[in-house]
TIKE-198199 format. One record per residue: x, y, z of N, C-alpha, C in turn. Coordinates in pm, whole numbers, padded with zeros to 5 digits, always signed. Layout:
residues N
XYZXYZXYZ
...
//
This chain:
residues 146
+10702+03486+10570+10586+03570+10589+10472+03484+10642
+10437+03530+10742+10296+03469+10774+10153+03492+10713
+10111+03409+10729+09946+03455+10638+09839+03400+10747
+09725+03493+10793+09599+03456+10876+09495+03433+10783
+09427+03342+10865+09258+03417+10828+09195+03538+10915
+09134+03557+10931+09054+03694+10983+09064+03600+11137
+08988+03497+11144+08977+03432+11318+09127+03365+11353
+09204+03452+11297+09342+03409+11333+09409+03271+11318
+09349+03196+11246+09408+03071+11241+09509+03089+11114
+09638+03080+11173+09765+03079+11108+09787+02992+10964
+09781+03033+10830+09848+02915+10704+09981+02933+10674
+10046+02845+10629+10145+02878+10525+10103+02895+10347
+10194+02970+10349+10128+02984+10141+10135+02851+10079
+10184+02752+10100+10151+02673+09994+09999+02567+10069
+09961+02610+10167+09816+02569+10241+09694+02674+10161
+09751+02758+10138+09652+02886+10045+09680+02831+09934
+09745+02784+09900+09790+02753+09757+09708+02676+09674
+09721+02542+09753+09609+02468+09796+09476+02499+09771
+09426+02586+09861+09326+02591+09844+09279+02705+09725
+09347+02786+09683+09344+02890+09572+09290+02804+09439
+09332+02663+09414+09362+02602+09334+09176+02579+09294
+09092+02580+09365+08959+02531+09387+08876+02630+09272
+08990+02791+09252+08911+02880+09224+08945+02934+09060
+08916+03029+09001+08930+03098+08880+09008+03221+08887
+08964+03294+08957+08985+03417+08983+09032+03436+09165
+09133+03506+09150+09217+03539+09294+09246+03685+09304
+09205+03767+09419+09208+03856+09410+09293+03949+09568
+09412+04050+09471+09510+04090+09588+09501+04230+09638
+09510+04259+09786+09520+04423+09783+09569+04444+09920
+09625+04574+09900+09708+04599+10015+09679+04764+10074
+09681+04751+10166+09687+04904+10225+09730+04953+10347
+09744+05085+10392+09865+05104+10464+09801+05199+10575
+09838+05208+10722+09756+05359+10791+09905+05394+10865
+09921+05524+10862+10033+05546+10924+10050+05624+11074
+10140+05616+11173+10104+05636+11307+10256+05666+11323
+10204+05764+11482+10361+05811+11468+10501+05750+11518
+10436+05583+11530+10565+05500+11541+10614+05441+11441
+10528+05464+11279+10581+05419+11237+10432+05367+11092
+10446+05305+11015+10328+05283+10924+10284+05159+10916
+10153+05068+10955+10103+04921+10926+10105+04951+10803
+10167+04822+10750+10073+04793+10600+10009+04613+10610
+09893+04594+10549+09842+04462+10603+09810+04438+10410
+09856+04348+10369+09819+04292+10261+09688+04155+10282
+09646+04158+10125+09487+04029+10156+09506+03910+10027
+09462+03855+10052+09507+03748+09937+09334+03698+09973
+09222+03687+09830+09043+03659+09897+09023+03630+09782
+08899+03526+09773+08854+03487+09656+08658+03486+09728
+08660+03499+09613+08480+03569+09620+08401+03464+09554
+08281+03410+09615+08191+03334+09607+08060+03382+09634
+07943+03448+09592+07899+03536+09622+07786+03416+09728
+07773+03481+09822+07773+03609+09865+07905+03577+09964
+07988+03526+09987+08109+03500+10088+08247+03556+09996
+08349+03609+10101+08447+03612+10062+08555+03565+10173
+08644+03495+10147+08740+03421+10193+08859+03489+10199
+08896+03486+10292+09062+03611+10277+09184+03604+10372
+09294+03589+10373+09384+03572+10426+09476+03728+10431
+09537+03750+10525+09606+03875+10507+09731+03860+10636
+09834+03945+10598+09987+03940+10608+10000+04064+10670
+10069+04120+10790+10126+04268+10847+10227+04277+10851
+10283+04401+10765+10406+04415+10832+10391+04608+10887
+10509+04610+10957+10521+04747+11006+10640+04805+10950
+10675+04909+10919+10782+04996+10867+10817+05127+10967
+10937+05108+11021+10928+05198+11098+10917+05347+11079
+11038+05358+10966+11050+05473+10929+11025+05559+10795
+10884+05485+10749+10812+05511+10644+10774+05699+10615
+10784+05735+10524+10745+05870+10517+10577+05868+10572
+10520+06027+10569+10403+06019+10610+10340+06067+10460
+10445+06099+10338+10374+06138+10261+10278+05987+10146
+10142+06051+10116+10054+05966+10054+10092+05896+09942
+10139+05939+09860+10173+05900+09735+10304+05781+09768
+10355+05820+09845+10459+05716+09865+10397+05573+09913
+10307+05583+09989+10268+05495+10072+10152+05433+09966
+10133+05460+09888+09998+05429+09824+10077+05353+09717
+10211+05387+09622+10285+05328+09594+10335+05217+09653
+10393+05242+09750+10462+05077+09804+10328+04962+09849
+10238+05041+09855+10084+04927+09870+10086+04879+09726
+10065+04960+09649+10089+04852+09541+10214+04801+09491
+10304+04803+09494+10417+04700+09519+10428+04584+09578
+10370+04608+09689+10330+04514+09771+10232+04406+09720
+10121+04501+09664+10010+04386+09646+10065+04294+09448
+10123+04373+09400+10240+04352+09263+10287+04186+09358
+10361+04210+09419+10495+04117+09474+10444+03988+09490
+10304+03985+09560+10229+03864+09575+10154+03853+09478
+10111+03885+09394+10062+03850+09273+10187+03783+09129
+10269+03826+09174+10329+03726+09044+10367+03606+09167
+10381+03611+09267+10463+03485+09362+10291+03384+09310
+10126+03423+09356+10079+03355+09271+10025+03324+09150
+10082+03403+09054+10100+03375+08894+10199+03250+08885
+10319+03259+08950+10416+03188+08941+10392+03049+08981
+10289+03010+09064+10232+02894+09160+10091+02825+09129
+10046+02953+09044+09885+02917+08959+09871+03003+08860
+09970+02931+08762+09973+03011+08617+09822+02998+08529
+09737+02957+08550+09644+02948+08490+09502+03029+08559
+09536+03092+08696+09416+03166+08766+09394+03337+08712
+09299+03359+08687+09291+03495+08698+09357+03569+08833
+09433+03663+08824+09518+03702+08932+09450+03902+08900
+09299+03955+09026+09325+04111+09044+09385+04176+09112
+09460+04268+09078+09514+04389+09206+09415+04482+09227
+09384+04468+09373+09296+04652+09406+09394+04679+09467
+09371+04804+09440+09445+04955+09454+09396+05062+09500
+09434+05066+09657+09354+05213+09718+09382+05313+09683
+09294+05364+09513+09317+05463+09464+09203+05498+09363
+09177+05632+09421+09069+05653+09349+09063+05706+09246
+08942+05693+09167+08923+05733+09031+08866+05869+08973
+08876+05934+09120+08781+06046+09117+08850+06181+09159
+08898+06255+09040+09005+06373+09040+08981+06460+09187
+08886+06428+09225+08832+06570+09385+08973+06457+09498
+09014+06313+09485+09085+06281+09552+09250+06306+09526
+09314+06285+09636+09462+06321+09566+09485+06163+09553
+09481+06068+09570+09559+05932+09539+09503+05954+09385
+09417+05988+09331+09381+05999+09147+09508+06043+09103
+09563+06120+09142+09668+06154+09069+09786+06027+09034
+09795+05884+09115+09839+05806+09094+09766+05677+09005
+09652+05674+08944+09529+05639+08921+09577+05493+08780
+09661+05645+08665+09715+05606+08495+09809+05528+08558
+09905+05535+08643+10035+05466+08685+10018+05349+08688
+09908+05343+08822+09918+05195+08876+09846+05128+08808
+09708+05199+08717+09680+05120+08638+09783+05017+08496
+09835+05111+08455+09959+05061+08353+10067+04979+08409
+10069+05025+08585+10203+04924+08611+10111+04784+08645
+09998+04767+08677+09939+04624+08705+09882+04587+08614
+09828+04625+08485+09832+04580+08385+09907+04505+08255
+10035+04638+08289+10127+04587+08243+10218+04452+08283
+10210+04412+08356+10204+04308+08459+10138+04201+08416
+10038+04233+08358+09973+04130+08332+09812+04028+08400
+09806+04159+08511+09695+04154+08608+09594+04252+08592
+09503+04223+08640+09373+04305+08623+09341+04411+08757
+09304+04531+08693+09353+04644+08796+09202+04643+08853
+09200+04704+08992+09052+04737+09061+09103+04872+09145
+09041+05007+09088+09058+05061+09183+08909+05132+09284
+08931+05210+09395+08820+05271+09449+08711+05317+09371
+08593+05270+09359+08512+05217+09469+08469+05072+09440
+08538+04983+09382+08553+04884+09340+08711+04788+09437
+08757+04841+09493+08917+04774+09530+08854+04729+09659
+08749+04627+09656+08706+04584+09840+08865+04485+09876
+08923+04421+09811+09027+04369+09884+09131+04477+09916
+09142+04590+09904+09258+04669+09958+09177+04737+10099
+09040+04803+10040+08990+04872+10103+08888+04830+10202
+08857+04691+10216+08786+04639+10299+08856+04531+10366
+08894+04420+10341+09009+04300+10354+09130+04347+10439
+09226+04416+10379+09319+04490+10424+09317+04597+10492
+09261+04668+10455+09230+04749+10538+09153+04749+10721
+09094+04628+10701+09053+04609+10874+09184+04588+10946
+09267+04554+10832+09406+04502+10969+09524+04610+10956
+09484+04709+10928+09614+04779+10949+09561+04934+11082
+09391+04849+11111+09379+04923+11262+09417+04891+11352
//
């Protein structure tokens, strides 16, 4: 898997790794836009220094992804799950958050996935962020899956 920064300069994960190591808290999120060739999903791997945030992010494409929401909002967090224990596993001692493009606010339909993902990334052992709080899914990741 490849990993950028935003000005395109190419890392490998254990170069993030590296540098992850500097910090306390690491924070993951993923999100997805779908098109009719097929669905981006762009994951972010960012650590926050206020007022800067630092962020690396990963694309992949799926060709034949459903168009329905719930599915797709699911495998985003799977996604953003998958790289979070790879760095639990590599920096057992960092705070590790998942955001989750999902909101908290019943007028949306991703709420209806809200208790889930909270319990499945908790349960996990990670700290959940969802909308209007999830800037790494929804800001980070989200620029790259235009």
């Amino acid at each position: 898997m490849k990993w950028w920064l935003p000005d395109e300069d190419e890392w490998d994960f254990e170069r993030i790794i590296k540098y992850l190591k500097n910090y306390d808290t690491v924070h993951v999120g993923s999100d997805s836009k779908y098109y009719s060739q097929g669905t981006k999903f762009a994951t972010a791997i960012a650590v926050y220094q206020n007022p800067c945030v630092t962020y690396w992010y990963t694309q992949e494409k799926q060709p034949y992804m459903t168009r329905e929401i719930k599915h797709r909002l699911w495998t985003e967090v799977e996604k953003s799950i998958a790289i979070a224990w790879v760095l639990r596993e590599k920096l057992p001692n960092i705070k590790i958050v998942v955001h989750c493009d999902i909101n908290s606010d019943n007028k949306f339909p991703s709420s209806t996935l809200n208790q889930s993902a909270y319990g499945y990334v908790t349960g996990c052992g990670f700290e959940y962020k969802n909308k209007p709080g999830a800037w790494c899914a929804t800001s980070c990741a989200d620029y790259h899956t235009r």
